[in-house]
Backbone as CSV, one residue per row, in Angstrom:
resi,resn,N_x,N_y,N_z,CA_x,CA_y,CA_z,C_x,C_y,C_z
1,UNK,0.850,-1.172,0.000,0.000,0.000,0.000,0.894,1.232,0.000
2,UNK,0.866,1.993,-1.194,1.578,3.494,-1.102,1.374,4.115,0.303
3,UNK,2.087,5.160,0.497,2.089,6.087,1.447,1.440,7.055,1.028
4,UNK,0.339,7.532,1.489,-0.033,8.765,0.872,-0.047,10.256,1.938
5,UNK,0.737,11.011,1.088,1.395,12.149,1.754,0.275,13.455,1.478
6,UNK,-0.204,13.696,2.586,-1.223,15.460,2.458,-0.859,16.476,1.423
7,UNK,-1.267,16.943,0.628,-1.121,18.155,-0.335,-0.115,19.242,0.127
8,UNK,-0.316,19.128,1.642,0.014,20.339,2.513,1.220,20.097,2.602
9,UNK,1.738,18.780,3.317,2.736,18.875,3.855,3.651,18.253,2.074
10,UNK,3.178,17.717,0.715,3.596,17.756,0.418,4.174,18.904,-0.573
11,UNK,3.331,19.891,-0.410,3.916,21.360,-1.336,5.151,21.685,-0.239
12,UNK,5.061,20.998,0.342,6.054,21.952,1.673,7.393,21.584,1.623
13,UNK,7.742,20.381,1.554,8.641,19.248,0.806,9.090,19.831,-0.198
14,UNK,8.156,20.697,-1.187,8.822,20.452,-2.805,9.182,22.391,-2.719
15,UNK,9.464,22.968,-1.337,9.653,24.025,-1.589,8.835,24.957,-1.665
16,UNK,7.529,24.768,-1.924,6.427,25.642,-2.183,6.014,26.452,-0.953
17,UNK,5.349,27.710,-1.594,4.731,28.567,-0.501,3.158,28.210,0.010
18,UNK,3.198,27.991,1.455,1.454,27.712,1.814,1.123,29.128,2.886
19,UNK,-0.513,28.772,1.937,-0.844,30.340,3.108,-2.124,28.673,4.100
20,UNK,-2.694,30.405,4.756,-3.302,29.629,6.228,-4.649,30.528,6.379
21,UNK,-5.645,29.805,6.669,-6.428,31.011,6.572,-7.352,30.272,7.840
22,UNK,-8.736,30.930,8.755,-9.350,30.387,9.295,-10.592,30.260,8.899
23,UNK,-11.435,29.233,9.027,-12.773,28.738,8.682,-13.622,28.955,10.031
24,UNK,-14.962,29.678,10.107,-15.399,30.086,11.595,-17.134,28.698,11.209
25,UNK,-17.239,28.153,11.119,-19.163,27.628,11.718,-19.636,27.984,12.518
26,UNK,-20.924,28.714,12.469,-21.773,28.528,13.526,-22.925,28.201,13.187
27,UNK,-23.845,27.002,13.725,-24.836,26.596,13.941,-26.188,27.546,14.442
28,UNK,-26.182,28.844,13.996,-27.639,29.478,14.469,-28.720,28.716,14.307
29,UNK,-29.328,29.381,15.176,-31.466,28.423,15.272,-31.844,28.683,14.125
30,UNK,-31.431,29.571,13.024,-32.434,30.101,11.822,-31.420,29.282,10.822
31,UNK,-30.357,28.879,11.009,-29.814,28.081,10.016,-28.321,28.261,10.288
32,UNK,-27.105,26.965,10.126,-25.969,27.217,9.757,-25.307,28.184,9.202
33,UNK,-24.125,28.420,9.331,-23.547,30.052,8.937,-21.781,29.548,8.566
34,UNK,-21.209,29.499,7.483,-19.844,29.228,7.395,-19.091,30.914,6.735
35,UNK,-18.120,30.858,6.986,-17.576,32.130,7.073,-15.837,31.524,6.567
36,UNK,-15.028,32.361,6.055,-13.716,32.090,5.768,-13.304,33.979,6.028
37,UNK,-12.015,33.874,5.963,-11.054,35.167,6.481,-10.758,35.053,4.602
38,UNK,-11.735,36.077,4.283,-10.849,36.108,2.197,-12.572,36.333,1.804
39,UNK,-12.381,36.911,0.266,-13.048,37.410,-0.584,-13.802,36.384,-1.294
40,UNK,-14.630,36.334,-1.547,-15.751,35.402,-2.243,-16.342,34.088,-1.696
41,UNK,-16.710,33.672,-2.382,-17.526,32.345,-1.510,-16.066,31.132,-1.897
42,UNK,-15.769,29.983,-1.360,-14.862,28.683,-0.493,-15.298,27.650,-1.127
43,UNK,-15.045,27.007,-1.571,-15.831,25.253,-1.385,-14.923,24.629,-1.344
44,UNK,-14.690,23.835,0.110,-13.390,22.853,0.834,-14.544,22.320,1.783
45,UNK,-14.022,20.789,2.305,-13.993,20.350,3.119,-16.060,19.878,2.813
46,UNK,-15.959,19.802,1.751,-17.816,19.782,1.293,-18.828,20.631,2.096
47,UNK,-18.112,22.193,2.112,-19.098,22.989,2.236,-18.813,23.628,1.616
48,UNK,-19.585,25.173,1.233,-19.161,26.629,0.373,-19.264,27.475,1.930
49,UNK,-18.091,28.255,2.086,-17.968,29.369,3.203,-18.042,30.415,2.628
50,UNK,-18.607,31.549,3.040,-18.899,32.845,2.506,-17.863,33.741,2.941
51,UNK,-17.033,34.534,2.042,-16.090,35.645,2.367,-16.349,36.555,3.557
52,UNK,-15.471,36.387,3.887,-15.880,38.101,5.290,-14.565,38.846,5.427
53,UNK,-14.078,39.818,4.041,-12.621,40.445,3.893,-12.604,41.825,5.216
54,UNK,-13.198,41.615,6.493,-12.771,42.546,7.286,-12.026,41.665,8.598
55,UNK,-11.768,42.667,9.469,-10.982,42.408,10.238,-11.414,41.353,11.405
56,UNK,-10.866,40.231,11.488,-11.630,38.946,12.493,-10.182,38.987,13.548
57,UNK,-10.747,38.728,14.698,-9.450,38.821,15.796,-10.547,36.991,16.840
58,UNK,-9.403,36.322,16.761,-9.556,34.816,16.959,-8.854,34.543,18.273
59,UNK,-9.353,34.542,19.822,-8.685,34.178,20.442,-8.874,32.453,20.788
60,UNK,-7.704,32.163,20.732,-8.186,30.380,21.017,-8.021,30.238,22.467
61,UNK,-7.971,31.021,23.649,-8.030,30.629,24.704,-7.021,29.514,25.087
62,UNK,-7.362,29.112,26.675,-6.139,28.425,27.179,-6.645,26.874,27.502
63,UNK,-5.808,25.866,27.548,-6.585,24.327,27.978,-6.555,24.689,29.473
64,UNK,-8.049,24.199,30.068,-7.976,24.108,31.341,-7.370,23.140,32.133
65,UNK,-6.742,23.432,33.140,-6.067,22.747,34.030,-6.090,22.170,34.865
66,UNK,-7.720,22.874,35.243,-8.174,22.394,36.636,-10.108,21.990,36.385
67,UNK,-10.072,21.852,35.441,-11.513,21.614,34.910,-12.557,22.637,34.459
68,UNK,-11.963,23.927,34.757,-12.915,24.606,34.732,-13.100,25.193,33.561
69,UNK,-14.213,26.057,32.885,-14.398,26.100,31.645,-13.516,26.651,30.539
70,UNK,-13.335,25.658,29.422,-12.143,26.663,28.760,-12.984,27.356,27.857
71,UNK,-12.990,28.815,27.358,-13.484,29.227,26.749,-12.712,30.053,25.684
72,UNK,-13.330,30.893,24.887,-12.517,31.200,23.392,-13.502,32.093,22.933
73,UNK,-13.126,33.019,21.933,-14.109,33.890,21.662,-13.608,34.248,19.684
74,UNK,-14.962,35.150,19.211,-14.518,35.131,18.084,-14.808,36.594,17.561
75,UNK,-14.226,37.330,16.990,-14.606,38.819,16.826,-14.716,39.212,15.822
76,UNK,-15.409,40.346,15.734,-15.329,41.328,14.016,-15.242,41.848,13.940
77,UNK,-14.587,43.139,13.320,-14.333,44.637,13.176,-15.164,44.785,11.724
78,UNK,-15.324,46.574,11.854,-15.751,46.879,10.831,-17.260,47.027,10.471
79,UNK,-18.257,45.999,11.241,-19.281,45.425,10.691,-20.390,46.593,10.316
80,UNK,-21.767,46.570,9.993,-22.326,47.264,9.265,-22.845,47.572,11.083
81,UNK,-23.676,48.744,10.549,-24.733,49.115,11.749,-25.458,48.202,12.449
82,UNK,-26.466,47.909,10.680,-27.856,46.907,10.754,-27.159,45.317,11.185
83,UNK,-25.919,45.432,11.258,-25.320,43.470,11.635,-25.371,43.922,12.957
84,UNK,-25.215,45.293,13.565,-24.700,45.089,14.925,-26.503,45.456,15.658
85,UNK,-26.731,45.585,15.239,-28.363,46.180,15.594,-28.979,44.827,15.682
86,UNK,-28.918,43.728,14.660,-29.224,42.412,14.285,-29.005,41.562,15.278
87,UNK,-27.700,41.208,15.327,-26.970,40.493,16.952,-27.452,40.991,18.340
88,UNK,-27.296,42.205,18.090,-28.266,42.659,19.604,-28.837,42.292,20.052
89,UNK,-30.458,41.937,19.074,-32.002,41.415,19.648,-31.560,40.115,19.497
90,UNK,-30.628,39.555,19.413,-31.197,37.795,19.070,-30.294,36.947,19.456
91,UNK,-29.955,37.256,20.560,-29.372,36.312,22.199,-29.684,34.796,21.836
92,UNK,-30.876,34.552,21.810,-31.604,33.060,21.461,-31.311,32.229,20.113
93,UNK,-30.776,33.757,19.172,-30.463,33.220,17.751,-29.076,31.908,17.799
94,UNK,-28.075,32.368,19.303,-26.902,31.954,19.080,-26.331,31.193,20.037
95,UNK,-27.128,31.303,21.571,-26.808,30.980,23.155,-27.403,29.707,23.056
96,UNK,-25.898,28.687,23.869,-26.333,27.176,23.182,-26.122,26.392,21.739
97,UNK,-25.628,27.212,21.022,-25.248,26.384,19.798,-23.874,25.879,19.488
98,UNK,-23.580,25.053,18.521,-22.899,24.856,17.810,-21.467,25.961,17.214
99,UNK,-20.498,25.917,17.437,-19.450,26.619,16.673,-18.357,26.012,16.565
100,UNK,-17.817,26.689,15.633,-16.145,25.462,15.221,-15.093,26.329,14.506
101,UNK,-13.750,26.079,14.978,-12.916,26.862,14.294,-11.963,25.809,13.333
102,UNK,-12.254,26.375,12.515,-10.940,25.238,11.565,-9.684,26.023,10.739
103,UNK,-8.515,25.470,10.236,-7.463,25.889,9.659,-7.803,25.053,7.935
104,UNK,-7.752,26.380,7.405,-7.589,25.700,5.773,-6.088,26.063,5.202
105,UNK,-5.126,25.106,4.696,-4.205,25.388,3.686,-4.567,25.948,2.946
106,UNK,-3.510,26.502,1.878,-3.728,27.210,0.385,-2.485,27.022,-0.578
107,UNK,-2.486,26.742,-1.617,-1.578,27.207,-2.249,-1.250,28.487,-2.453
108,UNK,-0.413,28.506,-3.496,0.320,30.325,-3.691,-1.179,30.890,-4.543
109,UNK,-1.750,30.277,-5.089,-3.193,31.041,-5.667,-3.933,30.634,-4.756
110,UNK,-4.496,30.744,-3.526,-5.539,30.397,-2.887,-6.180,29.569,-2.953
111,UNK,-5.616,28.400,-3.292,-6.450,26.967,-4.022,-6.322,25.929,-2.877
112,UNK,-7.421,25.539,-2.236,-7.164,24.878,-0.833,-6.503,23.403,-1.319
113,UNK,-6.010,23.095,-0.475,-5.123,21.829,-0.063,-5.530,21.050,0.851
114,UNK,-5.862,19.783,0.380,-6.522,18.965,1.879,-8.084,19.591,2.319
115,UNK,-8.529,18.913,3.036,-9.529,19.222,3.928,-9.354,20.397,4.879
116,UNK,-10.041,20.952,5.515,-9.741,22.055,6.737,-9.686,20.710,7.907
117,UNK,-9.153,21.351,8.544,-8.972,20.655,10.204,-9.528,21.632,11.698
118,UNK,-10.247,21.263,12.669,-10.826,21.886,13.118,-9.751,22.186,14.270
119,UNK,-9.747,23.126,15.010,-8.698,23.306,15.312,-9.421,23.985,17.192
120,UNK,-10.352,24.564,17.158,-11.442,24.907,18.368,-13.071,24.245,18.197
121,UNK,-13.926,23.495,18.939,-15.134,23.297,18.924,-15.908,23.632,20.237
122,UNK,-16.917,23.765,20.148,-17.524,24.182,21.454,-19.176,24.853,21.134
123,UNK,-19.464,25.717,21.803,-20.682,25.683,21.734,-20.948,27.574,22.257
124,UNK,-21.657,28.337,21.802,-21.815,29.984,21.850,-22.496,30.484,23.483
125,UNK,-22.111,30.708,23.779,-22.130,31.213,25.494,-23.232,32.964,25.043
126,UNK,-22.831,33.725,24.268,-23.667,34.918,23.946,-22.614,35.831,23.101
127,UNK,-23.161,37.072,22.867,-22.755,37.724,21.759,-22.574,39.429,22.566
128,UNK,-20.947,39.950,22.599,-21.034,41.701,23.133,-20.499,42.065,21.586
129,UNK,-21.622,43.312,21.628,-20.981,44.153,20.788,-21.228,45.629,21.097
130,UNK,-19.884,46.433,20.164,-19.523,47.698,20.311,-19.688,48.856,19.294
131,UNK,-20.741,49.706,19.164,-20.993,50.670,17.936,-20.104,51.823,17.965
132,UNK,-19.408,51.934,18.329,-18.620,53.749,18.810,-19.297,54.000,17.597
133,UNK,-18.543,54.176,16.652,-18.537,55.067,15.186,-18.636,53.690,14.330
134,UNK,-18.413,54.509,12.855,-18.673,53.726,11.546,-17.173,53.040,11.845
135,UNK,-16.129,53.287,11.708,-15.261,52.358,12.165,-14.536,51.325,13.274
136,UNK,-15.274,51.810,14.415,-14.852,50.773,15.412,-16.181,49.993,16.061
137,UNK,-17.296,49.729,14.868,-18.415,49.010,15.102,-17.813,47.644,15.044
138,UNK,-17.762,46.547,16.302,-17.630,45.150,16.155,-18.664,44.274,17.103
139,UNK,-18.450,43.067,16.641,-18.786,42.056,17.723,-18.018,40.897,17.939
140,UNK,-18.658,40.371,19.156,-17.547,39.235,19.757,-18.272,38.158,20.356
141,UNK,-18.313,37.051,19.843,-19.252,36.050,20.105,-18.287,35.105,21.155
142,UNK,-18.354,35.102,22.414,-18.115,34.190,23.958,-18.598,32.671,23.416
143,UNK,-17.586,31.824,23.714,-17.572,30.562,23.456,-17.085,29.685,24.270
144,UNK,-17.565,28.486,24.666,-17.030,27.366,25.727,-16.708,26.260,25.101
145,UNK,-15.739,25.593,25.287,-15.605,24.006,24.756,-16.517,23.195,25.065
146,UNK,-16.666,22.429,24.046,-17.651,21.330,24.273,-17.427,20.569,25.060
147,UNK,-16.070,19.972,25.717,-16.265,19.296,26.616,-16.292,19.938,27.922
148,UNK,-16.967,21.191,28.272,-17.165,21.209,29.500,-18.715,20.936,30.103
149,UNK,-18.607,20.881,30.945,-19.730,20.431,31.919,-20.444,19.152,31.070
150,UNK,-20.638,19.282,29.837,-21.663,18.707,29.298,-22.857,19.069,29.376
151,UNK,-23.206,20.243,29.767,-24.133,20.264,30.296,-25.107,20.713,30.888
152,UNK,-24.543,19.969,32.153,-24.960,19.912,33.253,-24.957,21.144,34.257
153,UNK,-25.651,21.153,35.383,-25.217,22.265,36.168,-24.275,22.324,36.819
154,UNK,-23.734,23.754,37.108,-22.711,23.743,37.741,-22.866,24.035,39.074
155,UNK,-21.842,23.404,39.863,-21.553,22.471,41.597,-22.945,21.440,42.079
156,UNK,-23.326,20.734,40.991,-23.946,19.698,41.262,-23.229,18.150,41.644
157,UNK,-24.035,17.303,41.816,-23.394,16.365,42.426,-24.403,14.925,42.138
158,UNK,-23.763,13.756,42.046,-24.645,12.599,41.889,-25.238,11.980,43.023
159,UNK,-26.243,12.989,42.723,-26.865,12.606,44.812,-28.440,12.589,44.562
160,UNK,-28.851,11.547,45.279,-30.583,11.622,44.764,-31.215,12.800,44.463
161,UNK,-30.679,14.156,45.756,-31.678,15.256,45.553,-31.364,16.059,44.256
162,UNK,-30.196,16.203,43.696,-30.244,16.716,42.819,-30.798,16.174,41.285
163,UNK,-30.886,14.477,41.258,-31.493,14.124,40.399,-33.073,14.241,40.729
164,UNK,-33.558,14.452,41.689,-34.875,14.475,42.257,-35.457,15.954,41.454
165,UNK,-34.686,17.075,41.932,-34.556,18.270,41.262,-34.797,18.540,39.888
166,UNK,-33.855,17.642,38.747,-34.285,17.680,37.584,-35.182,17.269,37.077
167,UNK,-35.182,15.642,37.509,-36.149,14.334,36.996,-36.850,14.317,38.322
168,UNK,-37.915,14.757,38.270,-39.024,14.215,39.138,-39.449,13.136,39.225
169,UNK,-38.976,11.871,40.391,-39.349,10.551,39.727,-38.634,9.890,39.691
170,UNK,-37.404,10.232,39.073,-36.418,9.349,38.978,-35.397,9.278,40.202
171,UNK,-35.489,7.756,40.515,-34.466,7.311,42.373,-33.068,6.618,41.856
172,UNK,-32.347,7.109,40.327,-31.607,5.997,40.211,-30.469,6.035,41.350
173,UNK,-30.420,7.411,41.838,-29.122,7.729,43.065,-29.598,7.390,44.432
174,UNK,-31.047,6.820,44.661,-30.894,6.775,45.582,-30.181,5.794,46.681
175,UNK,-29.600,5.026,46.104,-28.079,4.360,46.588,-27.530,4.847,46.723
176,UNK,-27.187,6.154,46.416,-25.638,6.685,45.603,-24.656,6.520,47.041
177,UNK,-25.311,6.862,48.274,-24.236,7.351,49.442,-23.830,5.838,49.847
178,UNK,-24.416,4.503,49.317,-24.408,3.023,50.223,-22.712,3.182,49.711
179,UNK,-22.445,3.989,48.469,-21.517,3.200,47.784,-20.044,4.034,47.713
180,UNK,-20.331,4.838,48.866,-19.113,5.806,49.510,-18.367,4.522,49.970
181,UNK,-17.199,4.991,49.744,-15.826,4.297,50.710,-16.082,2.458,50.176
182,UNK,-17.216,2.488,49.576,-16.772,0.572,49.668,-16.076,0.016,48.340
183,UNK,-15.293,-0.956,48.683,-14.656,-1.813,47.409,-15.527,-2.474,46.674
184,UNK,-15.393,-2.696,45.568,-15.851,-3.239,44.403,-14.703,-3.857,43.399
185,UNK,-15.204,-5.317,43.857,-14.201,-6.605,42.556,-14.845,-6.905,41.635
186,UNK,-13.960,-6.411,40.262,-14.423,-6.414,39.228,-13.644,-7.173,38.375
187,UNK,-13.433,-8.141,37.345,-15.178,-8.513,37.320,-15.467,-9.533,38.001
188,UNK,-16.927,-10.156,38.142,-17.277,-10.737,39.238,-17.410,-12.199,38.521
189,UNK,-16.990,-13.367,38.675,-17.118,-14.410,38.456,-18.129,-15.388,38.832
């Protein structure tokens, strides 16, 4: 079986110049939204991303260390009035969803290479934005990794009352405390 070597890493090998660009998704309630950093509409990775040639500032945030939420945010400069007037009313459009950051290669003509690779995933926490003037109108969409909480609430615990709390009804914890401190041999023969 050949070896088969990525586009990417093989223009890279033969000397060639690669650019880098970022791919933003977000999953809104009124419909999916793909976005690229460049001029015209994308088609990589079997979607079409729509150009957005203004200024995007991408923080990828830090891995948490101690569990607690890692979060990341995504910004825009420039934007129109009516986009920032738009985002305003519609908290619900975006809190709770879906978002993803990915890296696309390019060749020296902008011709993608490979698939994009996702590079941040997580889910939209809410949306600040800033009108000063016609030029320092932006927004900044607050983001959490998907693997935090899952979920769930936070400083909860697997204890009957708090499943009592959610699920009315449901006793699956109500063991939960028999099974403090005791051993368990596994597996059982």
């Amino acid at each position: 079986m050949p070896l088969e070597i990525p586009a990417a890493i093989d223009a890279q090998l033969a000397g060639k110049s690669l650019r880098i660009a970022p791919l933003v998704f977000f999953d809104f309630l009124s419909g999916p939204q793909r976005y690229w950093i460049g001029k015209g509409d994308l088609t990589t990775g079997g979607h079409t991303w729509q150009g957005l040639p203004v200024i995007v500032a991408i923080d990828f945030g830090r891995p948490s260390l101690n569990g607690s939420a890692e979060t990341f945010s995504l910004g825009v400069s420039g934007v129109s009035d009516a986009f920032v007037t738009k985002v305003s009313l519609t908290q619900e459009e975006l809190v709770g969803r879906a978002c993803e950051v990915s890296l696309q290669f390019f060749d020296d003509n902008w011709g993608p290479l490979d698939s994009p690779f996702v590079v941040r995933a997580g889910r939209m926490l809410g949306i600040g934005y800033r009108a000063g003037g016609v030029k320092t109108r932006s927004v900044t969409v607050k983001c959490e990794s998907k693997f935090t909480a899952r979920g769930l609430a936070p400083l909860s615990y697997l204890s009957s009352q708090d499943q009592l709390q959610k699920y009315p009804g449901n006793v699956i914890f109500d063991d939960m405390s028999a099974l403090e401190d005791k051993t368990i041999v596994w597996p059982v023969f």
